[in-house]
mmCIF file as gemmi writes it, N, C-alpha and C atoms, coordinates in Angstrom:
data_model
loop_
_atom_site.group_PDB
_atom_site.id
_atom_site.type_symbol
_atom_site.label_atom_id
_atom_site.label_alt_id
_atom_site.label_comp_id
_atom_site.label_asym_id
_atom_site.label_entity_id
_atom_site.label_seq_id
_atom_site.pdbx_PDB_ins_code
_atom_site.Cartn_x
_atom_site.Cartn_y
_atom_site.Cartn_z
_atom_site.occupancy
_atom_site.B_iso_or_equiv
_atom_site.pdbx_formal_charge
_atom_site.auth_seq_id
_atom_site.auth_asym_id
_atom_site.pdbx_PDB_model_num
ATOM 1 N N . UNK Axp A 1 ? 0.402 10.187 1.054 1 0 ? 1 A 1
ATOM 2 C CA . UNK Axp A 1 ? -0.745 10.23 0.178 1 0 ? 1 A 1
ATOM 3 C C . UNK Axp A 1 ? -2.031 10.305 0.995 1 0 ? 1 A 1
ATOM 4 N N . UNK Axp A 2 ? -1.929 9.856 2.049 1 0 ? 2 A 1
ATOM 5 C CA . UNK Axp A 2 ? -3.224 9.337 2.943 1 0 ? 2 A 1
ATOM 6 C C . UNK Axp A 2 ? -3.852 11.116 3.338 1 0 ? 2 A 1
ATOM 7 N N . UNK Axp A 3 ? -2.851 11.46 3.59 1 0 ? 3 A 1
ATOM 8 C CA . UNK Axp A 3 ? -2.624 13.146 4.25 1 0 ? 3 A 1
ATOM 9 C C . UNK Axp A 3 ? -3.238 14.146 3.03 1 0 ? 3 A 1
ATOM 10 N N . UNK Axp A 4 ? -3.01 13.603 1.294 1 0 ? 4 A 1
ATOM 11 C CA . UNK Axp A 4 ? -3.761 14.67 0.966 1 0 ? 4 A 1
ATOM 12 C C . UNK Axp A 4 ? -4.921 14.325 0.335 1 0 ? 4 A 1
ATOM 13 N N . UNK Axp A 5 ? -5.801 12.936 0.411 1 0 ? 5 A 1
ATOM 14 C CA . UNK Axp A 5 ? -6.719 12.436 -0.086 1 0 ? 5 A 1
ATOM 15 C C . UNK Axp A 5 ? -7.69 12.045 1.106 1 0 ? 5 A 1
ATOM 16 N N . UNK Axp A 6 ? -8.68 12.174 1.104 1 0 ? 6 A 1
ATOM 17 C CA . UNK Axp A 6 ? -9.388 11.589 1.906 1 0 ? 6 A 1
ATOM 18 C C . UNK Axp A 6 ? -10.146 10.225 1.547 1 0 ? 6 A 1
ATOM 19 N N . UNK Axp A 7 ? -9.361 9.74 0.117 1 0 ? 7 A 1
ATOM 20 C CA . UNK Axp A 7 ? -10.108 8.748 -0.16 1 0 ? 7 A 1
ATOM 21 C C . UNK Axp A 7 ? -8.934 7.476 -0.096 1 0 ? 7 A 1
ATOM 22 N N . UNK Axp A 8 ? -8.104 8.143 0.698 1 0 ? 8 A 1
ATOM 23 C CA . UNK Axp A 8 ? -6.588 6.989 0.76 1 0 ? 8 A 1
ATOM 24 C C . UNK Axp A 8 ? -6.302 6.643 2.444 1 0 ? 8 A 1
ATOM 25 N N . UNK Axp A 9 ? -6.483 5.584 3.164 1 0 ? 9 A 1
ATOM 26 C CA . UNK Axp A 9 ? -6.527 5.511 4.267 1 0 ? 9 A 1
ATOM 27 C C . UNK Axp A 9 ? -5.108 4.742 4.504 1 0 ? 9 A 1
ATOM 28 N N . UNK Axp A 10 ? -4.251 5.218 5.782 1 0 ? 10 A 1
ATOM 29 C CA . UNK Axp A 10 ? -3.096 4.343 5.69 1 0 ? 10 A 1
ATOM 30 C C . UNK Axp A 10 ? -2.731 3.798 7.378 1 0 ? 10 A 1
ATOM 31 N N . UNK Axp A 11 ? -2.482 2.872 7.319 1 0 ? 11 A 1
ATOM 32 C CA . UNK Axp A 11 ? -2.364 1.994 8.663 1 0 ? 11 A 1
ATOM 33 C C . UNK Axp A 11 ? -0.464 1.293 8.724 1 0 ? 11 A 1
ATOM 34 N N . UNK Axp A 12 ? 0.285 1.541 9.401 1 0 ? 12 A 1
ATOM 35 C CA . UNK Axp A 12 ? 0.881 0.944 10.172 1 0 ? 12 A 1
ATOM 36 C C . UNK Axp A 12 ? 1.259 0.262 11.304 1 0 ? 12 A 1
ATOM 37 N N . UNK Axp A 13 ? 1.362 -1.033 11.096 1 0 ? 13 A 1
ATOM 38 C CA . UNK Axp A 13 ? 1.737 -2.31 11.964 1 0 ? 13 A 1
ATOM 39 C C . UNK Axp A 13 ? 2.971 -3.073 12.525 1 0 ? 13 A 1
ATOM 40 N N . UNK Axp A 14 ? 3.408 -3.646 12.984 1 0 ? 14 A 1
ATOM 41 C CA . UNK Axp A 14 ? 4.23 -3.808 13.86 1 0 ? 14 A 1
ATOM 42 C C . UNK Axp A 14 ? 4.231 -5.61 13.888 1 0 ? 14 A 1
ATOM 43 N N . UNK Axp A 15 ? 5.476 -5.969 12.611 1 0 ? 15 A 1
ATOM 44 C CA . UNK Axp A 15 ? 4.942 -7.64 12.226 1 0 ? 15 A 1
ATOM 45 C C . UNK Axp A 15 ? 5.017 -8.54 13.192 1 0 ? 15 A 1
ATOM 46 N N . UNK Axp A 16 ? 5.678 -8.009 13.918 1 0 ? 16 A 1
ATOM 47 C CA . UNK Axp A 16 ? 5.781 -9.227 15.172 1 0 ? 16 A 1
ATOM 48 C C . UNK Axp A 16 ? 4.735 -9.119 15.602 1 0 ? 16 A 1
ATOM 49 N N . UNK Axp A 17 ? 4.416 -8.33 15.656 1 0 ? 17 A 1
ATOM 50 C CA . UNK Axp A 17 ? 2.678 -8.415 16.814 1 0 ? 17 A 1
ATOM 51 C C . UNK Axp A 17 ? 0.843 -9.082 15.761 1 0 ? 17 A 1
ATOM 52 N N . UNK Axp A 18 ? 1.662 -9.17 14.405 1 0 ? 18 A 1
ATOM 53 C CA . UNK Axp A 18 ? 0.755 -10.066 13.81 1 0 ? 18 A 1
ATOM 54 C C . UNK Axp A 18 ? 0.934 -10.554 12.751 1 0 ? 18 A 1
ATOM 55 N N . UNK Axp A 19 ? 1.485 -11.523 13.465 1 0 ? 19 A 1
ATOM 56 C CA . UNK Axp A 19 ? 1.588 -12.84 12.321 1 0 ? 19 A 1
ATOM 57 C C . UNK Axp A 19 ? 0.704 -13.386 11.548 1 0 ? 19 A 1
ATOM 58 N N . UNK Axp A 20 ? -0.532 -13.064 11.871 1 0 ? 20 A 1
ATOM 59 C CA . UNK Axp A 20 ? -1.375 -13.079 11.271 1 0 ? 20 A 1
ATOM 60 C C . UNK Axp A 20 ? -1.484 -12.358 9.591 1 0 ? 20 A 1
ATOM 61 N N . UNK Axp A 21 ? -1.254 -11.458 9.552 1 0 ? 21 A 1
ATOM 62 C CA . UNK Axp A 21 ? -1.16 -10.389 8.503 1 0 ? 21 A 1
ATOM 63 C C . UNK Axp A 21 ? 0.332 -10.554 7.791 1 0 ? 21 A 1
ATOM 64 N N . UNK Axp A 22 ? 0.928 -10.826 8.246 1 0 ? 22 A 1
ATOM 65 C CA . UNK Axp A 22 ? 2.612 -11.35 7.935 1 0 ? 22 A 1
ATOM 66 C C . UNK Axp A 22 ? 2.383 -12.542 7.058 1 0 ? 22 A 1
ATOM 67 N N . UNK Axp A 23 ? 1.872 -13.783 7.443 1 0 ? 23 A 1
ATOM 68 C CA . UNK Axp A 23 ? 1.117 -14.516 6.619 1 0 ? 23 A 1
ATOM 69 C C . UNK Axp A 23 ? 0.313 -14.153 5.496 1 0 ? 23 A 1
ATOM 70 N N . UNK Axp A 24 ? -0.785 -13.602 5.362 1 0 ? 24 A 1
ATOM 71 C CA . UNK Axp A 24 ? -2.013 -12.965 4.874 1 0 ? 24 A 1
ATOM 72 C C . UNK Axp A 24 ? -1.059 -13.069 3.557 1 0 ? 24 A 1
ATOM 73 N N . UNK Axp A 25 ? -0.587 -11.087 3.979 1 0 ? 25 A 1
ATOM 74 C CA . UNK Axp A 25 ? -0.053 -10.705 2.851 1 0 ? 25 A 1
ATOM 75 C C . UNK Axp A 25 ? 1.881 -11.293 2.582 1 0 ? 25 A 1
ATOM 76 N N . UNK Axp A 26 ? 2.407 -12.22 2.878 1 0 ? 26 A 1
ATOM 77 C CA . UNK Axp A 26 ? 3.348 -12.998 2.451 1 0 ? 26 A 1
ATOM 78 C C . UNK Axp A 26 ? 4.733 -11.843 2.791 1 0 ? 26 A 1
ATOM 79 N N . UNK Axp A 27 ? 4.482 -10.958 3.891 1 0 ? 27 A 1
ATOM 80 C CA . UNK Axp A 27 ? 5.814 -10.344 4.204 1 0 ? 27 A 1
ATOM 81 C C . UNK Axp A 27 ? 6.963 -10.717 4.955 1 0 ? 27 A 1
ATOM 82 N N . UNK Axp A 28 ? 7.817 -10.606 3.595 1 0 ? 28 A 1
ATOM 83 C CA . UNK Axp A 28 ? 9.525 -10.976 3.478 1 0 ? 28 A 1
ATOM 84 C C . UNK Axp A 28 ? 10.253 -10.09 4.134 1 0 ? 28 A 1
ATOM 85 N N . UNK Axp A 29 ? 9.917 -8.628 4.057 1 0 ? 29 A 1
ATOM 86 C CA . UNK Axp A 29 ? 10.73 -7.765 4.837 1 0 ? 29 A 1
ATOM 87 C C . UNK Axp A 29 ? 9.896 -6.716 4.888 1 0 ? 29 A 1
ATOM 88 N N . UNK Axp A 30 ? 10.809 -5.572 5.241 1 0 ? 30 A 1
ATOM 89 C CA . UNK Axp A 30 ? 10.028 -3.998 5.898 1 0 ? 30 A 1
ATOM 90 C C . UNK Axp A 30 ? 10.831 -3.036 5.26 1 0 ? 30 A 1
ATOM 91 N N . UNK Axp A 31 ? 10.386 -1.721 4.622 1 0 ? 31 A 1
ATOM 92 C CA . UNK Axp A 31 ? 8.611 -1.606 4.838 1 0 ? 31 A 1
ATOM 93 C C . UNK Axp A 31 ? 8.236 -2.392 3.763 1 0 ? 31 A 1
ATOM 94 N N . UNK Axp A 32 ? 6.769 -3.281 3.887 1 0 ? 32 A 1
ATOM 95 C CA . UNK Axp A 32 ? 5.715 -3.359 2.872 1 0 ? 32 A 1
ATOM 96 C C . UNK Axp A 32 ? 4.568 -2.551 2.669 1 0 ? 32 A 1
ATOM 97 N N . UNK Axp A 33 ? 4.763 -2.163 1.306 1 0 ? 33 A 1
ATOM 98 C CA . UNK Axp A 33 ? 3.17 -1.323 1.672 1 0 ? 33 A 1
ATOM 99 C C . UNK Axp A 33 ? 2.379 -2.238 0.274 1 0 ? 33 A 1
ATOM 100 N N . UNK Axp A 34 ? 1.26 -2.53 0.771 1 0 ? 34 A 1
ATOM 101 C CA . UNK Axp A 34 ? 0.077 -3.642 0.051 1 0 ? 34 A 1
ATOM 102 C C . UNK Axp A 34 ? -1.14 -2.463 0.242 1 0 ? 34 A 1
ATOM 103 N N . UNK Axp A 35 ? -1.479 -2.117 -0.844 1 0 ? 35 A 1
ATOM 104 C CA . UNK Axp A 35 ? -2.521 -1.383 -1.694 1 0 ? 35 A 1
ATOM 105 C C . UNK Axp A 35 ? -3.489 -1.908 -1.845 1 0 ? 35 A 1
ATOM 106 N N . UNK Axp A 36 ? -4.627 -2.102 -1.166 1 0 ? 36 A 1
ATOM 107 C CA . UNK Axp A 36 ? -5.844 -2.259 -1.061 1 0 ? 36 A 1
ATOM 108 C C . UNK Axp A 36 ? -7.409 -1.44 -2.022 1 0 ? 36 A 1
ATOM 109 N N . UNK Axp A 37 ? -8.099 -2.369 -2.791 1 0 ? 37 A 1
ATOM 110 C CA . UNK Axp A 37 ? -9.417 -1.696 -3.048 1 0 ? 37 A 1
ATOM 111 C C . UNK Axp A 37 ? -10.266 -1.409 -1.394 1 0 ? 37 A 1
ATOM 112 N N . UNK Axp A 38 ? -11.075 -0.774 -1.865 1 0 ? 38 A 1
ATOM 113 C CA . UNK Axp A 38 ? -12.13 -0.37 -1.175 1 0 ? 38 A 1
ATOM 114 C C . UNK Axp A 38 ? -12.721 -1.896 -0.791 1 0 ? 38 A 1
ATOM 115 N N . UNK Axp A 39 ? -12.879 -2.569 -1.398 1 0 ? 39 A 1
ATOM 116 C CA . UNK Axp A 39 ? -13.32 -4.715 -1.152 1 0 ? 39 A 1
ATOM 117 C C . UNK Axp A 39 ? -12.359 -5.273 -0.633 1 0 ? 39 A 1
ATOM 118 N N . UNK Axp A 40 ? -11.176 -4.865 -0.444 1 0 ? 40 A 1
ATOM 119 C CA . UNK Axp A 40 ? -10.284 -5.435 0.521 1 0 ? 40 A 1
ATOM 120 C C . UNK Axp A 40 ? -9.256 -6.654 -0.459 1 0 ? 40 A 1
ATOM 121 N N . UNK Axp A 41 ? -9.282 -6.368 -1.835 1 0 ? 41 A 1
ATOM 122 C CA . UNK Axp A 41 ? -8.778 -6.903 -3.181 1 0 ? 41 A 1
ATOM 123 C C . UNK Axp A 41 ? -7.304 -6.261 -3.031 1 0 ? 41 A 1
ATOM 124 N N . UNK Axp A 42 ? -6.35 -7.473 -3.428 1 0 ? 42 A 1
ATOM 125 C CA . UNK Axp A 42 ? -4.987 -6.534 -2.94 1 0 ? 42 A 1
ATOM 126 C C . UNK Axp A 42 ? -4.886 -5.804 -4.916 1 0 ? 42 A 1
ATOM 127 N N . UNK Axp A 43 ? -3.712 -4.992 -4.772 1 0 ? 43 A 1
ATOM 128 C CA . UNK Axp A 43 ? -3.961 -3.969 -5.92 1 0 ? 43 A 1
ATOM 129 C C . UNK Axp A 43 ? -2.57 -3.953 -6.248 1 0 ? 43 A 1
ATOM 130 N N . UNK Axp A 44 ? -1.899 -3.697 -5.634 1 0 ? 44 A 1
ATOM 131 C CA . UNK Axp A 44 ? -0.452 -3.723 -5.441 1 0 ? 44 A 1
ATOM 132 C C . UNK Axp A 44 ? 0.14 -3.707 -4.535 1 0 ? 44 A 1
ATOM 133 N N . UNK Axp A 45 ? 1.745 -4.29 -4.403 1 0 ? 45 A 1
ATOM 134 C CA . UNK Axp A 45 ? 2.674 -4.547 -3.103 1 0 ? 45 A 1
ATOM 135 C C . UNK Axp A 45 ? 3.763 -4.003 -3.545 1 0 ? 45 A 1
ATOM 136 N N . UNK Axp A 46 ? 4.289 -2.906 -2.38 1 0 ? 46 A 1
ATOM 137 C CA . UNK Axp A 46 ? 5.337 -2.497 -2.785 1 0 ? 46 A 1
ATOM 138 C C . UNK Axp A 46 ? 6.497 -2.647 -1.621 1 0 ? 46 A 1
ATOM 139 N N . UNK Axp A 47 ? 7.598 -3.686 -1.829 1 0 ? 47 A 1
ATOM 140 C CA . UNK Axp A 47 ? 8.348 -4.16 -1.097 1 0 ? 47 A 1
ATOM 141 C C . UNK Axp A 47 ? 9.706 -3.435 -1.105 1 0 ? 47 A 1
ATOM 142 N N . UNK Axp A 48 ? 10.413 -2.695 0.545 1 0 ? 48 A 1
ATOM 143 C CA . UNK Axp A 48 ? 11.277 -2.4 0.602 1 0 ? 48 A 1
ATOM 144 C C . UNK Axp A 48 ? 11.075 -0.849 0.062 1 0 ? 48 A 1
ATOM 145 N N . UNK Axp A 49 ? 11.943 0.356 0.896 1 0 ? 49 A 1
ATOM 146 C CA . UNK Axp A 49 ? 12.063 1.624 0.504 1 0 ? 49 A 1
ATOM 147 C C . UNK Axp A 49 ? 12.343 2.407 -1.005 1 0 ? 49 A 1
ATOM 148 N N . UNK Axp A 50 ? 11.305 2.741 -1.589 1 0 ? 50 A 1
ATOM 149 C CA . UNK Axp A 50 ? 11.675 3.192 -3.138 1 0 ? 50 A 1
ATOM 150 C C . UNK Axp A 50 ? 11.565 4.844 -2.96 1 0 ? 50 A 1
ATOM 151 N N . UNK Axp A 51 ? 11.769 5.384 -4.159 1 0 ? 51 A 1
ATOM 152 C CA . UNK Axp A 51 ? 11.76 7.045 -4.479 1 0 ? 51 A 1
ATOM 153 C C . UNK Axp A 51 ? 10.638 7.259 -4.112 1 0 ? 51 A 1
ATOM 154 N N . UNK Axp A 52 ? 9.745 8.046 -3.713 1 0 ? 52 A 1
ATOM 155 C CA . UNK Axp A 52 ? 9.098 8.658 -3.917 1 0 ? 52 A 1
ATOM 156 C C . UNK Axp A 52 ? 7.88 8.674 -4.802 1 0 ? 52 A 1
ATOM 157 N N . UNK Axp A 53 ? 8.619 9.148 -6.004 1 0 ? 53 A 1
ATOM 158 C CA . UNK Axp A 53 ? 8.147 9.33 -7.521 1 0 ? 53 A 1
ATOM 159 C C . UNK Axp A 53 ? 7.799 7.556 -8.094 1 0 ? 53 A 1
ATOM 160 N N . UNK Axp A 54 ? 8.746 6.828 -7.753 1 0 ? 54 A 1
ATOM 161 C CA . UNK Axp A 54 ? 7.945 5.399 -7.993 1 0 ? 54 A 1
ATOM 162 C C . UNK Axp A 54 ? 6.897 4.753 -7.3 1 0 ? 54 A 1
ATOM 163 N N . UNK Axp A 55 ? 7.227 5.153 -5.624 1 0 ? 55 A 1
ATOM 164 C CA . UNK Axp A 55 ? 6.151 4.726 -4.778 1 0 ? 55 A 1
ATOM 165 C C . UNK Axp A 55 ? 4.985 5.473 -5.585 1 0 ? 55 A 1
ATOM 166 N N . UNK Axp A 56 ? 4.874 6.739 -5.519 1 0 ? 56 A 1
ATOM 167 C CA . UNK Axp A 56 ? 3.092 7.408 -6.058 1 0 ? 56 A 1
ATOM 168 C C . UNK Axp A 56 ? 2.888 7.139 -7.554 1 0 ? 56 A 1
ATOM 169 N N . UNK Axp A 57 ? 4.05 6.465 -8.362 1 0 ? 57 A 1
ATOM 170 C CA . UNK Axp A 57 ? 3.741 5.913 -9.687 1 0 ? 57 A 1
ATOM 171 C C . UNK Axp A 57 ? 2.929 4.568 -9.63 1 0 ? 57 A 1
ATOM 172 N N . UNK Axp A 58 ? 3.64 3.706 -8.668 1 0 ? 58 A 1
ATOM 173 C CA . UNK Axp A 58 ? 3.083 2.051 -8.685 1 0 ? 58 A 1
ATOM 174 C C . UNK Axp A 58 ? 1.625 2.354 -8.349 1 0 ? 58 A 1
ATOM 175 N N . UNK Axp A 59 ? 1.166 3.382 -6.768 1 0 ? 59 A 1
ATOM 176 C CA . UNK Axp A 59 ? 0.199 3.364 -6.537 1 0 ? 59 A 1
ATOM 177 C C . UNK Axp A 59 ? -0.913 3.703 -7.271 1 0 ? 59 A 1
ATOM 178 N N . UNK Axp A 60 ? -0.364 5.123 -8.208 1 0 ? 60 A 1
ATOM 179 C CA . UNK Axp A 60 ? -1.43 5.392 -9.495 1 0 ? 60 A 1
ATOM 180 C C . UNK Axp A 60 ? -1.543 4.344 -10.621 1 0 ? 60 A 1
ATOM 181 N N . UNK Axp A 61 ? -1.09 3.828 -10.925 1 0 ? 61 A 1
ATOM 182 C CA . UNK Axp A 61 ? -0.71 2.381 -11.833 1 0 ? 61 A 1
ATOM 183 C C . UNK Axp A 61 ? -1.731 1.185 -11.33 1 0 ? 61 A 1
ATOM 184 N N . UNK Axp A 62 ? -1.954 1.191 -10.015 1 0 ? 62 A 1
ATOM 185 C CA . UNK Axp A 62 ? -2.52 0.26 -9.633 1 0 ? 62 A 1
ATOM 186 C C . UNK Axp A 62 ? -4.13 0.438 -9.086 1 0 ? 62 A 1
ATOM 187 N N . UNK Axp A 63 ? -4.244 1.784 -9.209 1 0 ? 63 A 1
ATOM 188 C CA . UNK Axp A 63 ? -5.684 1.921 -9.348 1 0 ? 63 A 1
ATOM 189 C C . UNK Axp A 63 ? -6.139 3.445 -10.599 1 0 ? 63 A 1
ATOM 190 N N . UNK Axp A 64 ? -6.464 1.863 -11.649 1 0 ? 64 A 1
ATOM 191 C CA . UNK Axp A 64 ? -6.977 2.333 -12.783 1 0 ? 64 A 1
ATOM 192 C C . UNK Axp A 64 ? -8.295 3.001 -12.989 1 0 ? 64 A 1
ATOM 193 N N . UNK Axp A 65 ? -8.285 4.005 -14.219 1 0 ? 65 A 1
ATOM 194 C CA . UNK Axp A 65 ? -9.366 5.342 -13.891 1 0 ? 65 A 1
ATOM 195 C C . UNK Axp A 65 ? -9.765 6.563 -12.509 1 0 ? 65 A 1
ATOM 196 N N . UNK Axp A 66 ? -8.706 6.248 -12.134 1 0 ? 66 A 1
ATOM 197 C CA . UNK Axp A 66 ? -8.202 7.506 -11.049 1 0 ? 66 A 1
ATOM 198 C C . UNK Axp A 66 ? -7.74 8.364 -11.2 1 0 ? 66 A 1
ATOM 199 N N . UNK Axp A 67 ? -7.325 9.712 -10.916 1 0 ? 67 A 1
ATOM 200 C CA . UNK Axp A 67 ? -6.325 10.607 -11.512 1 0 ? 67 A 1
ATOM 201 C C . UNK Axp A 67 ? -5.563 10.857 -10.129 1 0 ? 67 A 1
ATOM 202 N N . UNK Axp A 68 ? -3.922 11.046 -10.805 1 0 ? 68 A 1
ATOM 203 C CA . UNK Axp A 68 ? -2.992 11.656 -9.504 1 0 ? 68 A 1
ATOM 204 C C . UNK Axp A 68 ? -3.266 13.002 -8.703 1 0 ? 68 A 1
ATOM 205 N N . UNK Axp A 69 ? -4.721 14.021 -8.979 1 0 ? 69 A 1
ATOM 206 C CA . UNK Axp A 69 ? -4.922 15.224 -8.482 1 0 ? 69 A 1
ATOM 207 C C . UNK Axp A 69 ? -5.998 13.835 -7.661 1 0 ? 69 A 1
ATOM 208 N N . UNK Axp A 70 ? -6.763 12.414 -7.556 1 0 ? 70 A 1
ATOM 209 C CA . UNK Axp A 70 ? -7.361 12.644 -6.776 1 0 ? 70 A 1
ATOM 210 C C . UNK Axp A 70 ? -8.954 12.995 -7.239 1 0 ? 70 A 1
């Protein structure tokens, strides 16, 4: 998603190296992906490998008055 929006920024981390953030956001396992506002407000968490089509569903779901074109 990050790749066709420029308004979607995406970061991967490496939990051992911060426990810090492992804490934070309460990660049980891998992958997590935690959906962030622009304020740094979590939005949604999506735990463990899903379709596709659900991953870009939860994410549109979770930020309301957006459209999936973006």
């Amino acid at each position: 998603m990050a790749l066709e929006s420029p308004h979607i920024t995406a970061t991967c981390i490496e939990a051992t190296e911060f426990p810090d953030l492992v804490r934070q956001y309460g990660v049980t396992g891998v992958p997590k992906t935690v959906v962030l506002s622009a304020a740094g407000d979590v939005l949604t968490e999506i735990l463990g490998a899903v379709p596709e089509e659900q991953f870009v569903a939860q994410i549109v779901q979770a930020a309301p008055g957006e459209s999936a074109a973006g």
